[in-house]
C-alpha positions as CSV (number, residue, x, y, z in Angstrom):
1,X,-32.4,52.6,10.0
2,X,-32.5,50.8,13.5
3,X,-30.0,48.2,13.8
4,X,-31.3,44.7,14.8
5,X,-31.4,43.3,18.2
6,X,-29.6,39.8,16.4
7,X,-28.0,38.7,13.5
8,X,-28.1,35.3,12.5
9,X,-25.1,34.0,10.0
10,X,-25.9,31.5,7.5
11,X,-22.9,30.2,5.4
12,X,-24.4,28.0,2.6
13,X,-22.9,25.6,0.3
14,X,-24.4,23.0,-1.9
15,X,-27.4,22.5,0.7
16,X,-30.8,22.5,-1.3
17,X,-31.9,19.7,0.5
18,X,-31.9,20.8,3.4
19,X,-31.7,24.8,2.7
20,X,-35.2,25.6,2.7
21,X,-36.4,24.3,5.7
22,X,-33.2,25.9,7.5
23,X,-34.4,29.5,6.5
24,X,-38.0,29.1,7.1
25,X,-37.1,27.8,10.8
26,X,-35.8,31.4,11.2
27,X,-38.1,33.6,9.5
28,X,-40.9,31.9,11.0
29,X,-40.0,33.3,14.0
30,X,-42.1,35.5,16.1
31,X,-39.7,37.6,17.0
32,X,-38.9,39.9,14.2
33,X,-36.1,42.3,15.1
34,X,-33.3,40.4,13.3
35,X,-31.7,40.1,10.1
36,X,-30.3,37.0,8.3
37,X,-27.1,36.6,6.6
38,X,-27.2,34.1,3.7
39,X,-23.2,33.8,2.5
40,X,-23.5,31.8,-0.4
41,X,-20.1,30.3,-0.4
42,X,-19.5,29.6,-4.3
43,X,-22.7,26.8,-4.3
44,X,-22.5,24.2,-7.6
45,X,-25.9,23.4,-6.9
46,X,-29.4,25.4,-6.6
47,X,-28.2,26.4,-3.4
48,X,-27.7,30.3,-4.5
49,X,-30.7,30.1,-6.5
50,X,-32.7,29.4,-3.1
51,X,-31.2,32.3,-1.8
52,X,-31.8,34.9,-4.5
53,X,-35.5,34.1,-4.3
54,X,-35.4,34.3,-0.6
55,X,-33.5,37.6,-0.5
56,X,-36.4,39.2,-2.7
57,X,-39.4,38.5,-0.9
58,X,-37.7,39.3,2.6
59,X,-35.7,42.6,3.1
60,X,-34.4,41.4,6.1
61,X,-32.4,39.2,4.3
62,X,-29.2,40.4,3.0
63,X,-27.4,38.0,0.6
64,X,-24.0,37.6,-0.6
65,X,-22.5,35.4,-3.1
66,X,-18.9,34.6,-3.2
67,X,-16.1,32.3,-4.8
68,X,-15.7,29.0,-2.4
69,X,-13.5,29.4,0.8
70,X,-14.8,26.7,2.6
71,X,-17.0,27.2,5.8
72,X,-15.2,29.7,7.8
73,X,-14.6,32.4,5.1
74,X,-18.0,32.7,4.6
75,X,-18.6,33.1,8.7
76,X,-15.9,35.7,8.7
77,X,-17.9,37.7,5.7
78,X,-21.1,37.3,7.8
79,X,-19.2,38.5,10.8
80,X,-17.5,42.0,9.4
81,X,-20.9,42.8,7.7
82,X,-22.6,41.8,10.8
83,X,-25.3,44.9,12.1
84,X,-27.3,43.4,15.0
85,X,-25.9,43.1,19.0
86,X,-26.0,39.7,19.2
87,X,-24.8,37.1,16.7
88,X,-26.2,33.4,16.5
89,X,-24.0,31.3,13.9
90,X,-26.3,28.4,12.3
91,X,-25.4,26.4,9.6
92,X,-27.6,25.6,6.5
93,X,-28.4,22.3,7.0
94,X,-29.5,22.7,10.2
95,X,-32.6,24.2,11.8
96,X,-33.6,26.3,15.1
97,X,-36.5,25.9,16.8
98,X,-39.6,27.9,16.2
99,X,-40.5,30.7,18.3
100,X,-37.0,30.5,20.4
101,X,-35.6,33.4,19.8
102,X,-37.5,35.8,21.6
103,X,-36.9,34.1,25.0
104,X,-33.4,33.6,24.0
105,X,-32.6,37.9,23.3
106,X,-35.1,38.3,26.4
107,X,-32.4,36.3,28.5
108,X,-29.8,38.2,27.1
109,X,-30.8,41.6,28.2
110,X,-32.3,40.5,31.4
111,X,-29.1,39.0,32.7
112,X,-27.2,41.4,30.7
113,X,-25.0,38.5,28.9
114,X,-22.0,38.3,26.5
115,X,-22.4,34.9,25.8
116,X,-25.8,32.4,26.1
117,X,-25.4,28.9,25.5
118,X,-28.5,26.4,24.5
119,X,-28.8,22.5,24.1
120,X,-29.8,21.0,20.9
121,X,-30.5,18.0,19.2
122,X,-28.8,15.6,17.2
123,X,-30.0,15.0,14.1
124,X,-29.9,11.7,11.2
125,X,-32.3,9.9,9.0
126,X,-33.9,7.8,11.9
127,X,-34.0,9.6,14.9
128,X,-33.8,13.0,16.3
129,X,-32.3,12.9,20.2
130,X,-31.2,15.7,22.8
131,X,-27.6,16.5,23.6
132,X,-26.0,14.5,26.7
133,X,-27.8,15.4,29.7
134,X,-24.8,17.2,31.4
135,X,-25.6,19.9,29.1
136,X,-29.1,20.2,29.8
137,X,-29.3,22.3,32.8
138,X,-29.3,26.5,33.7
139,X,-26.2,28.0,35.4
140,X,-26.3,30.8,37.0
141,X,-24.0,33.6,35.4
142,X,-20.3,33.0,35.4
143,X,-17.5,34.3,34.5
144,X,-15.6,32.2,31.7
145,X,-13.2,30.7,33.7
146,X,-15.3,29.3,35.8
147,X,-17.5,28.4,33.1
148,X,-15.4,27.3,30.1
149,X,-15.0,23.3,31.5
150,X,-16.3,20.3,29.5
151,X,-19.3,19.8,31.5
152,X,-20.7,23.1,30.7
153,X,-18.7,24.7,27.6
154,X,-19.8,23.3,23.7
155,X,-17.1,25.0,21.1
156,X,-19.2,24.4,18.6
157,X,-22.1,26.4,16.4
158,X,-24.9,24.9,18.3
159,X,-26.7,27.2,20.3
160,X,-24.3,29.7,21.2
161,X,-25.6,33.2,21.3
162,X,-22.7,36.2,21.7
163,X,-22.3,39.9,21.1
164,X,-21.0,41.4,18.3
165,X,-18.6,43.8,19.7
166,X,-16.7,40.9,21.5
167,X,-15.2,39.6,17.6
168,X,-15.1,43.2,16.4
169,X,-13.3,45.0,19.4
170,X,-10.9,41.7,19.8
171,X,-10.8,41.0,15.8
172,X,-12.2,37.2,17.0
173,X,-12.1,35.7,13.1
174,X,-12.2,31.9,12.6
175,X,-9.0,30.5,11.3
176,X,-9.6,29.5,7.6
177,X,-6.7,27.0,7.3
178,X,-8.4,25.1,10.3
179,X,-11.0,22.8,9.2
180,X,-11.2,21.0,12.6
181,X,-11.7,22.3,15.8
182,X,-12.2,26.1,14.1
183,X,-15.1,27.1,15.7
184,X,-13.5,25.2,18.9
185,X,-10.8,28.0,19.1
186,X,-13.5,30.9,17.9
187,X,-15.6,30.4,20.6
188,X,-12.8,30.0,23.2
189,X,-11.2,33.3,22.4
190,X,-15.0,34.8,22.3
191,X,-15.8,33.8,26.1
192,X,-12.4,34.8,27.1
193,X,-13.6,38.4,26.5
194,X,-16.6,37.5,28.4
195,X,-17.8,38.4,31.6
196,X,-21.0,37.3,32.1
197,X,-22.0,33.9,30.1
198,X,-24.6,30.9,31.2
199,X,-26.0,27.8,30.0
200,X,-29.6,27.9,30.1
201,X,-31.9,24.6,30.0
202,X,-33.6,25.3,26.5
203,X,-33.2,22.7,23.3
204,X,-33.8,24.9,20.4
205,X,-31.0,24.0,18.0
206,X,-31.3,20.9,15.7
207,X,-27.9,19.8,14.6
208,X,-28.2,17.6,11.7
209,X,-25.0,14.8,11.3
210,X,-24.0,14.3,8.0
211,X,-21.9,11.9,6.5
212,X,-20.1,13.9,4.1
213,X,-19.3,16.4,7.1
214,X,-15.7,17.9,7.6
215,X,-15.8,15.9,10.8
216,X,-17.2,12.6,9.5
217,X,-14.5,13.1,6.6
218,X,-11.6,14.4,8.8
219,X,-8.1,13.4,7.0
220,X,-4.9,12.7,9.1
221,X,-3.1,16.0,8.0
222,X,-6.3,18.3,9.1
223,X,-6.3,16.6,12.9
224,X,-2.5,16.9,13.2
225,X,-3.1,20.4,12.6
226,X,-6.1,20.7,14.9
227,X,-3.9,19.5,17.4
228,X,-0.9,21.6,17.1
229,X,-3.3,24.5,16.7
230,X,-4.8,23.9,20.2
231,X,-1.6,23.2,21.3
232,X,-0.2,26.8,20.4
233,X,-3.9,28.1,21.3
234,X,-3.3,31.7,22.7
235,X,-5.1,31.2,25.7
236,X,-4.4,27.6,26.4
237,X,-3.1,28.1,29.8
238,X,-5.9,29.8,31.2
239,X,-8.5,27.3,30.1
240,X,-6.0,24.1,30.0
241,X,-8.2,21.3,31.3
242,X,-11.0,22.6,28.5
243,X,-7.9,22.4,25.9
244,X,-6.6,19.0,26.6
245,X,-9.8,17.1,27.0
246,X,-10.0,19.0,23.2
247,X,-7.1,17.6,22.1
248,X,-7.5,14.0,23.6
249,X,-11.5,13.6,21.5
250,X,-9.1,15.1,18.4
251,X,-6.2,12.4,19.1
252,X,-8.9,9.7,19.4
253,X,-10.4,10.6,16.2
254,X,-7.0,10.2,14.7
255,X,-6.7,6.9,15.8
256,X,-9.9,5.5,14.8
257,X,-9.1,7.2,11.5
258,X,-5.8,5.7,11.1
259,X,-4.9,2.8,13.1
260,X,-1.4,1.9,11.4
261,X,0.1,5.3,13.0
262,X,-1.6,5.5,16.4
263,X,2.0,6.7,18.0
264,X,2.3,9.2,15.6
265,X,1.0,12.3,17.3
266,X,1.6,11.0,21.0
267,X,4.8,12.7,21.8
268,X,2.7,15.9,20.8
269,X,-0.2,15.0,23.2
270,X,2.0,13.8,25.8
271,X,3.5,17.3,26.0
272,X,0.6,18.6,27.2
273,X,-1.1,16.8,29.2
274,X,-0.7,16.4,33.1
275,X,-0.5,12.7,34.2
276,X,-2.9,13.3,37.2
277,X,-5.5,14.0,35.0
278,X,-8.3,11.8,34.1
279,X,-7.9,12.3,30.8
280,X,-4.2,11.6,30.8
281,X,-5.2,8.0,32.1
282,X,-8.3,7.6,29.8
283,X,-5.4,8.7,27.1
284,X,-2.4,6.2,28.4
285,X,-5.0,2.5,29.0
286,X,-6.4,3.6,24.9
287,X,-3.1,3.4,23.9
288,X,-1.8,0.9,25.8
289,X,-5.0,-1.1,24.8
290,X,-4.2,-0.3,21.1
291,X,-0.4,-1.5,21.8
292,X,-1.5,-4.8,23.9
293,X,-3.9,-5.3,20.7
294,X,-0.9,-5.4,18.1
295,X,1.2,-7.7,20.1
296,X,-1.1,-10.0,20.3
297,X,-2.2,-10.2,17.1
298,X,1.4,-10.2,16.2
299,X,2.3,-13.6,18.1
300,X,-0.5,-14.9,16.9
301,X,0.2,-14.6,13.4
302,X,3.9,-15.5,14.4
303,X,2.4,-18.8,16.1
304,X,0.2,-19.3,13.3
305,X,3.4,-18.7,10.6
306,X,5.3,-21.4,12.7
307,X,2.8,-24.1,12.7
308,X,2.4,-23.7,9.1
309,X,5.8,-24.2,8.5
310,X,5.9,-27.0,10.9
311,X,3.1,-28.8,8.8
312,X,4.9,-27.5,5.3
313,X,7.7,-29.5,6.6
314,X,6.1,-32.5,7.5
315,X,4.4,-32.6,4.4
316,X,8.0,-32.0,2.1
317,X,9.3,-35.1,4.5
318,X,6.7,-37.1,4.0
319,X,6.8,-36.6,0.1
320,X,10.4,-37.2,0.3
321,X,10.0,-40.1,2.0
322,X,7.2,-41.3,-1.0
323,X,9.6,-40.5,-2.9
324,X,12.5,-42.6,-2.1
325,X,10.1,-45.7,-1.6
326,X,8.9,-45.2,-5.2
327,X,12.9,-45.3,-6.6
328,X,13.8,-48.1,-4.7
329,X,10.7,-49.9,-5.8
């Protein structure tokens, strides 16, 4: 049996809301030579159910069910049972554009790619809108280090098209004790094996934001690890400016998520990043904003604690002074 041109990874987890229309966005495609990896990561609702009926009527489907091990076991199962040349990670609450994908492997061969990158849009009950601007637009091809900067390079699962052999002959894996910034660090390390990569002006992705997602729901302990990860991050010299300006949307999410322990990680942040930089500045007025902020609000509670007392004592004075008139009287 031929291997397909593309395999698409799928891991699924509680999604039968939105499970249905994610799979049907991919087999409607016209393009046909692919196959589609369902990795039903332990699902509590009909989730697997969706699947199984799926899988039968469509034998380019191959499905596996496993115990839950979060998002990026299930992408690593997809991955080492992976057949295709290409691999296109979408996740199952999302949805691809219909009819993309032929243009998309037709760009791959032409230009002879490792790595493709496509916009997308955002996704919530209201609205649907297109990714910033500065990531609609076609490079010609680069090499990653030209390419891997924050105006061009996304880290994340949508719209980023890759070859196979670049995780099997590296053994690229996502980190499964990561649960932010994971597919940050999995798709740096697969562009650093890649020679030839572009960002082509095509929106074909449709990224749905969720509330109960592991970035919306991001605890203190999970970014302090994202952080340090980055921090240690194999090849975080050779793509530095990409890996800061990483670290300094993780640190901000850290202080929006805990304000009481804003100076917690910036020793950590500090460390890394060179004061010339924009971001480093960006980084040093937020803080200093958030420091400013607590000062103030301190000496005005102070001021407020004072006058209080003040007017506490002028009413125990005045009482006293009732007091006394009453006795003598």
């Amino acid at each position: 049996m031929l291997k397909p041109r593309i395999t698409i990874i799928v891991p699924v987890y509680n999604v039968e809301r939105y499970l249905n229309k994610c799979i049907d966005s991919i087999l409607g495609q016209t393009f046909t030579d692919f196959e589609l990896l369902l990795i039903d990561d332990g699902s509590t609702d009909n989730s697997g159910e969706i699947c199984d009926e799926y899988a039968t009527n469509d034998c380019r489907i191959h499905l596996f069910h496993k115990a839950n091990g979060g998002v990026s076991s299930a992408r690593n199962l997809g991955l080492i049972n992976a057949k295709g040349k290409y691999i296109w990670l979408v996740d199952s609450d999302d949805w691809i554009e219909m009819n993309c994908l032929g243009s998309i492997i037709s760009t791959m061969e032409q230009e002879q790619l490792d790595a493709l990158q496509i916009g997308y849009y955002t996704v919530n009950d209201k609205v649907i809108l297109p990714c910033n601007s500065k990531y609609r637009k076609t490079t010609g091809v680069l090499t990653s280090q030209v390419y891997v900067t924050p105006d061009l390079f996304i880290g994340g699962v949508c719209g980023t098209i890759f070859k196979r052999e670049l995780a099997i002959k590296n053994s690229i894996l996502f980190d499964e004790e990561l649960k932010i910034a994971e597919d940050q660090l999995f798709f740096l390390a697969i562009f650093n094996y890649s020679k030839r990569v572009k960002r082509q002006n095509i929106l074909a992705y449709y990224y749905r934001s969720v509330p109960t997602s592991a970035t919306n729901t991001a605890t203190e302990d999970q970014l302090s690890q994202s952080i340090k990860k980055i921090a240690s991050f194999k090849f975080f010299n050779k793509y530095s400016t990409y890996c800061k300006y990483l670290m300094i949307i993780q640190f901000f999410d850290y202080l929006n998520l805990s304000k009481k322990n804003i100076f917690k990680l910036h020793r950590l942040v500090r460390k890394y990043i060179i004061k010339s930089k924009t971001e480093y500045i960006y980084f040093e007025n937020r803080r200093k904003n958030i420091l400013w902020c607590y000062l103030y609000l301190g000496l005005l509670f102070l001021i407020i604690y004072k006058i209080l007392k003040f007017i506490k004592i002028k009413i125990d004075n005045a009482n006293k002074t009732t007091s006394i008139l009453i006795s003598k009287n």
